[in-house]
VOPAGU-2260 file (C-alpha; in pm, 1 decimal, decimal comma):
REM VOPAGU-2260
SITE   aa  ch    i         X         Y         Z
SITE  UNK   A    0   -2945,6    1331,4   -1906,2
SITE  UNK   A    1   -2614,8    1207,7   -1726,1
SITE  UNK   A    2   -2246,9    1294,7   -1926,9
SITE  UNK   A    3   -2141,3    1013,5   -2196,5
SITE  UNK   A    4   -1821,6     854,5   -2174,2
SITE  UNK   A    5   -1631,8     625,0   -2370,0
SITE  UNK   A    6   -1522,2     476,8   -2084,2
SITE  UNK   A    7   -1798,8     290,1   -1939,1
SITE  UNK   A    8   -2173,5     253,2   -2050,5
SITE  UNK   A    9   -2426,7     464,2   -1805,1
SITE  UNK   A   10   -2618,6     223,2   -1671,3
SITE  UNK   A   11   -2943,5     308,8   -1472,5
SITE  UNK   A   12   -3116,7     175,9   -1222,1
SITE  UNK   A   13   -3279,7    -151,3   -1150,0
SITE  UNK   A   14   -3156,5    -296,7   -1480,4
SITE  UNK   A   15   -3024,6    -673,5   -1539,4
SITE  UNK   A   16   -2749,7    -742,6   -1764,1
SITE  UNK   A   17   -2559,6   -1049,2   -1853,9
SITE  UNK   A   18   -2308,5   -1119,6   -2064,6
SITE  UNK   A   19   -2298,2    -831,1   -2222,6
SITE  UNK   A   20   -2070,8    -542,7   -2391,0
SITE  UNK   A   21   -2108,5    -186,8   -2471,9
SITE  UNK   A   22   -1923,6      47,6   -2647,7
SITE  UNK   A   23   -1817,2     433,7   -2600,8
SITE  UNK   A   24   -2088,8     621,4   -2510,8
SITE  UNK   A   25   -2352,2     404,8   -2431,4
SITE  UNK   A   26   -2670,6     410,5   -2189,3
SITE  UNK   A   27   -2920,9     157,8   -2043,2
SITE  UNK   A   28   -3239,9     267,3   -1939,2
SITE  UNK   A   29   -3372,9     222,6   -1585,7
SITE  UNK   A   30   -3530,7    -126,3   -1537,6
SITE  UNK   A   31   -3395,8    -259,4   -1883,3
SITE  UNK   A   32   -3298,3    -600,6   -1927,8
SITE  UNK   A   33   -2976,4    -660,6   -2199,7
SITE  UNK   A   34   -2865,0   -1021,5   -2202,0
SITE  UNK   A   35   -2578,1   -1153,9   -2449,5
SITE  UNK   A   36   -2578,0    -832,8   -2635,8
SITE  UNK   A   37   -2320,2    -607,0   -2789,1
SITE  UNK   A   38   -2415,9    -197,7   -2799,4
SITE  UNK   A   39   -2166,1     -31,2   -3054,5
SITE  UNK   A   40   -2057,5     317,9   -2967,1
SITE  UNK   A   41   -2316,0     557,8   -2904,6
SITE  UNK   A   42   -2600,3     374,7   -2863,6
SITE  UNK   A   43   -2876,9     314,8   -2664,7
SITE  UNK   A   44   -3188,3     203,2   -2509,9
SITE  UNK   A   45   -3470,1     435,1   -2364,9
SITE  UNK   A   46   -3669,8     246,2   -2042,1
SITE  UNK   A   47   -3750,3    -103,1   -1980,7
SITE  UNK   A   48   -3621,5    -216,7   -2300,1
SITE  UNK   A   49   -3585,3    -625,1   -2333,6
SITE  UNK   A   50   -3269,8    -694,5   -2568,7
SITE  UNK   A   51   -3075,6   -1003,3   -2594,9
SITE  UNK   A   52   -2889,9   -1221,7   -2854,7
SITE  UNK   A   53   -2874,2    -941,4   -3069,6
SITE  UNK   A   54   -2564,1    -699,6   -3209,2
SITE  UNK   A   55   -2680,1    -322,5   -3194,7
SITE  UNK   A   56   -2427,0    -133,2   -3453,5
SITE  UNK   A   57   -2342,5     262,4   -3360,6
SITE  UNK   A   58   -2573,7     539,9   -3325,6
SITE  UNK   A   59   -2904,7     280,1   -3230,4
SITE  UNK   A   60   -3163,3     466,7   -3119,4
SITE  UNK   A   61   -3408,4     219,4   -2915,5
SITE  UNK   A   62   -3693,6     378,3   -2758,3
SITE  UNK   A   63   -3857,7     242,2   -2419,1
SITE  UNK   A   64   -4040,0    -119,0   -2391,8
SITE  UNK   A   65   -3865,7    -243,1   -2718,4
SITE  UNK   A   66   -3799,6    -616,1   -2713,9
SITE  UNK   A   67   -3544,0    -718,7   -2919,6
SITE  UNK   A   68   -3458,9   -1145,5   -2979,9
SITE  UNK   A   69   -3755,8   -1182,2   -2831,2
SITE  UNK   A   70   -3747,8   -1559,0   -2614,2
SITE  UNK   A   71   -3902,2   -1855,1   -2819,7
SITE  UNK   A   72   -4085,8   -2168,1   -2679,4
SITE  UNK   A   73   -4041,0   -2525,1   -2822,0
SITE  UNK   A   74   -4317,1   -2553,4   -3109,9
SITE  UNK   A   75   -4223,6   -2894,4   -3192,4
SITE  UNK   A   76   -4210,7   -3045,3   -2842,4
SITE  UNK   A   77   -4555,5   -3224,2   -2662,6
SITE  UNK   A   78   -4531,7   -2927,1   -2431,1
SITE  UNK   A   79   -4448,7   -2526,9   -2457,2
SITE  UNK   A   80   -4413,6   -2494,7   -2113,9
SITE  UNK   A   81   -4035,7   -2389,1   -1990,7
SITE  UNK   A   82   -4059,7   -2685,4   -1727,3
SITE  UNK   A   83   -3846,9   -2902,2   -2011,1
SITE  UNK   A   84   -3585,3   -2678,3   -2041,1
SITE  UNK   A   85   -3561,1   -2479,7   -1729,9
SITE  UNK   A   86   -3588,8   -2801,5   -1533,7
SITE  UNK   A   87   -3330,6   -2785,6   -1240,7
SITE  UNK   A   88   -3595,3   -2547,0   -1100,5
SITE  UNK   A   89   -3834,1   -2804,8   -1051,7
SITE  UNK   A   90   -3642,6   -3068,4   -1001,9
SITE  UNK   A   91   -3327,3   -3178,4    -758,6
SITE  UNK   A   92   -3210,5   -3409,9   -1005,4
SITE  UNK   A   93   -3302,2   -3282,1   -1321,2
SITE  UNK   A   94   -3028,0   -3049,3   -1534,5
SITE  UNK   A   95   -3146,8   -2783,6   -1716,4
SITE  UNK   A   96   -3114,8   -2820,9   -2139,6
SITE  UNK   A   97   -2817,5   -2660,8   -2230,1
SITE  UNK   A   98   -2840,0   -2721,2   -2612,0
SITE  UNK   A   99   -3188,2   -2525,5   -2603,1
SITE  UNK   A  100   -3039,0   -2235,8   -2460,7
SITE  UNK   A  101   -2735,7   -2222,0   -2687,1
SITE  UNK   A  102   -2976,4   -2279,5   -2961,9
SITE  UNK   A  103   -3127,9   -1994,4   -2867,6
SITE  UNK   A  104   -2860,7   -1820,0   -2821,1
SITE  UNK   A  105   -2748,7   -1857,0   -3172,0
SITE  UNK   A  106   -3043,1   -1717,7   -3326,6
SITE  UNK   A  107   -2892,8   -1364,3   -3307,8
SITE  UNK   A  108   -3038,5   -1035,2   -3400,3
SITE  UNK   A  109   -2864,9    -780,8   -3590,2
SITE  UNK   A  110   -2927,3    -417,6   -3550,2
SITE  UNK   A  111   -2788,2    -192,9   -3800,5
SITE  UNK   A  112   -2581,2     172,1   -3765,3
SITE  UNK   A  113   -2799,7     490,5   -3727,1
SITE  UNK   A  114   -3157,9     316,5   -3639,9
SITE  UNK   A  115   -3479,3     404,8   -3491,8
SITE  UNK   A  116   -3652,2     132,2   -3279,3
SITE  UNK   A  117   -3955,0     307,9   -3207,8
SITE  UNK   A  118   -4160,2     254,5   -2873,6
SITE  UNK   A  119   -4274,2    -137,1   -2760,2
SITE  UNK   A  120   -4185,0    -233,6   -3129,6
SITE  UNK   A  121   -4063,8    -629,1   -3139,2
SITE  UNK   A  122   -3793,0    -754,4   -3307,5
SITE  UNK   A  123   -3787,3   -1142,4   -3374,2
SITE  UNK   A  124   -3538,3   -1357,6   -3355,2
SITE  UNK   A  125   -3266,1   -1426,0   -3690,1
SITE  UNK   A  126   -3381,2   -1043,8   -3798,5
SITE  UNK   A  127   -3139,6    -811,5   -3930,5
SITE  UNK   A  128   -3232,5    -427,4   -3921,3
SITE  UNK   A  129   -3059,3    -261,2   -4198,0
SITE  UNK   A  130   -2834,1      67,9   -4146,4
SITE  UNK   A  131   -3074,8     412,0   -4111,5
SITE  UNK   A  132   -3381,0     207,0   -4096,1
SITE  UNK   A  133   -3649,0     330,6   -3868,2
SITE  UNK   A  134   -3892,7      67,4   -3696,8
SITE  UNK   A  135   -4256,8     274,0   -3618,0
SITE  UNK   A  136   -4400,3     223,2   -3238,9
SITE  UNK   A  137   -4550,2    -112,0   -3196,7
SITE  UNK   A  138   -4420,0    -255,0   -3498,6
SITE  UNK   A  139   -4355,9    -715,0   -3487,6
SITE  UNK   A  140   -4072,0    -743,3   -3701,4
SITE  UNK   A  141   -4030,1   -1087,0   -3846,8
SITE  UNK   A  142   -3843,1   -1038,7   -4139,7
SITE  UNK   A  143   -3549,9    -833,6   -4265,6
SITE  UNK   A  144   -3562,6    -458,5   -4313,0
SITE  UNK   A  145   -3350,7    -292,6   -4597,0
SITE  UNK   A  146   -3151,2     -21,4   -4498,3
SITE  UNK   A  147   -3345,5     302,9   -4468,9
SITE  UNK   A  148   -3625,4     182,6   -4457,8
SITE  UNK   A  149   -3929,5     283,7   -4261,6
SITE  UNK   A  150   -4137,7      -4,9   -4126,6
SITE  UNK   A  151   -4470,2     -54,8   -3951,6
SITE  UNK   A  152   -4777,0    -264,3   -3836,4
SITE  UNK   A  153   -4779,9    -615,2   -3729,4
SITE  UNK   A  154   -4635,9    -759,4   -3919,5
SITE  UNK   A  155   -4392,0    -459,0   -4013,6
SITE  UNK   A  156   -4443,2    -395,1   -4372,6
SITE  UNK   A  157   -4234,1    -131,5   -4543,9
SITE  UNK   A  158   -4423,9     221,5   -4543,8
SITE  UNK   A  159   -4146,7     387,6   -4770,4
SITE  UNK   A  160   -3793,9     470,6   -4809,7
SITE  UNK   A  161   -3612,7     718,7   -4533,2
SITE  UNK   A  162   -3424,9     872,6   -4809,7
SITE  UNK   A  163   -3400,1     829,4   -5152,1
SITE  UNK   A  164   -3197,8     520,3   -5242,7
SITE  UNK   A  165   -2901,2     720,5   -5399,0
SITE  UNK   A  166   -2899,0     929,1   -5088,1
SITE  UNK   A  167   -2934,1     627,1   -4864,3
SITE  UNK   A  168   -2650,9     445,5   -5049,7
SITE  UNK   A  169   -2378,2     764,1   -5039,6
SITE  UNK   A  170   -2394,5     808,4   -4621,6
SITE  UNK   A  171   -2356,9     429,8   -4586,3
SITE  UNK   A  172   -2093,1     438,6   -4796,4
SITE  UNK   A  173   -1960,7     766,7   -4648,3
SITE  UNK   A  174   -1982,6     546,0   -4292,9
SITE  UNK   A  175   -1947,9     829,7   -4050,3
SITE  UNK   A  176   -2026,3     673,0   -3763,5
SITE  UNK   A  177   -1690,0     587,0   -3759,3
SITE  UNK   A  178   -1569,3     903,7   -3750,9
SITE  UNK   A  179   -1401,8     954,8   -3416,0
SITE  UNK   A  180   -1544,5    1189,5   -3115,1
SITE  UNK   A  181   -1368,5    1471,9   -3262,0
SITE  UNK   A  182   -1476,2    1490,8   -3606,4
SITE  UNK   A  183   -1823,4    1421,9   -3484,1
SITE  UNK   A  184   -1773,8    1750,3   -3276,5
SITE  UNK   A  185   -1655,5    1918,5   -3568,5
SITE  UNK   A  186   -1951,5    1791,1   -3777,4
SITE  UNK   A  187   -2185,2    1860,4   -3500,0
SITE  UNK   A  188   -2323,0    2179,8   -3712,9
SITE  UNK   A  189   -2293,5    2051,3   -3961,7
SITE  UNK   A  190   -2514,6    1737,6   -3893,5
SITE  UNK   A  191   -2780,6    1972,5   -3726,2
SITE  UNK   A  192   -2829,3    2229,5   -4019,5
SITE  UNK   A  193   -2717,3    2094,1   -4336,6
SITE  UNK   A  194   -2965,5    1905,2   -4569,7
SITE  UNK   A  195   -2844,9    1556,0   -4649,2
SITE  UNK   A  196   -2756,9    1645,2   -4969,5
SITE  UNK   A  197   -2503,6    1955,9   -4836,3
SITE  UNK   A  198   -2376,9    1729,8   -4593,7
SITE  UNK   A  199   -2286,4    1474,4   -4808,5
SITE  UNK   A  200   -2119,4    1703,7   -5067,8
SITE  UNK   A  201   -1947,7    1894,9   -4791,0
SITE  UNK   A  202   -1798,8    1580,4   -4626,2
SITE  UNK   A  203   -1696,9    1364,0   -4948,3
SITE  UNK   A  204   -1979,9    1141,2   -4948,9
């Protein structure tokens, strides 16, 4: 695994990305595609992950051949087909439709702090993934998962709770990944050995 920085995001090969931003800390895996995206610090996608119109908060963990604001086709239209929309591509004189692809554009997916996306899961379009929530492999998301949550099947229903809700609701409100590069170093033991409970009472939460 290359060094972090907080400098720039380690970006691997054969990926395409476009109009997008990353925090401190961040990595792309090879042959990933990341379009109108934000990573926050620390996070990351494993290989050939498809992610756009989404926010990813800190500390994402997304695993490799995860979609995320997964493309949509007009349902409402006499054709599917992207010929009406991407239509300067068959066309000389033809434009493509800009108000489809802001429209889809705005139908932004929100992925919480300190998540699991696990392998070729989906994640539709308008979803938000709640903080600490864990998506299992192969998972459709279509609706909203609660924070700390653990989801699966298609479509994802909840399995059970990560960690009991009073847990759950003292690290969110504890909010350490914002805790700067040092005091995650200091923490680092901490975070490896301690039982949620003894970190939590150790660190104020």
């Amino acid at each position: 695994m290359p060094r972090l920085t907080p400098h720039a995001p380690v970006i691997h090969r054969d990926c395409e990305i476009t109009e997008s931003r990353f925090g401190a800390y961040c990595e792309v895996g090879r042959g990933s595609r990341v379009q109108y995206a934000t990573f926050g610090d620390y996070s990351y996608c494993d290989r050939y992950a498809d992610i756009a119109n989404a926010r990813v908060g800190k500390f994402a963990n997304i695993a490799s051949f995860v979609r995320i604001g997964a493309t949509d086709h007009p349902l409402d239209r006499a054709s599917l087909h992207h010929f009406i929309y991407r239509s300067a591509s068959y066309w000389e004189d033809a434009e493509d439709d800009a108000a489809f692809f802001e429209h889809r554009r705005s139908r932004r997916v929100f992925i919480g702090h300190d998540t699991w996306i696990g392998h070729n899961a989906q994640i539709k379009p308008e979803v938000t993934v709640g903080d600490g929530a864990v998506v299992a492999a192969g998972a459709v998301v279509t609706a909203d998962v609660p924070p700390y949550t653990i989801v699966a099947g298609v479509p994802a229903r909840p399995l059970r709770a990560r960690l009991p809700r009073k847990l759950a609701d003292r690290l969110i409100a504890l909010v350490w990944w914002d805790w700067d590069h040092a005091r995650l170093r200091k923490a680092l033991a901490d975070f490896r050995e301690l039982t949620v409970e003894a970190f939590l009472e150790k660190h104020g939460g």
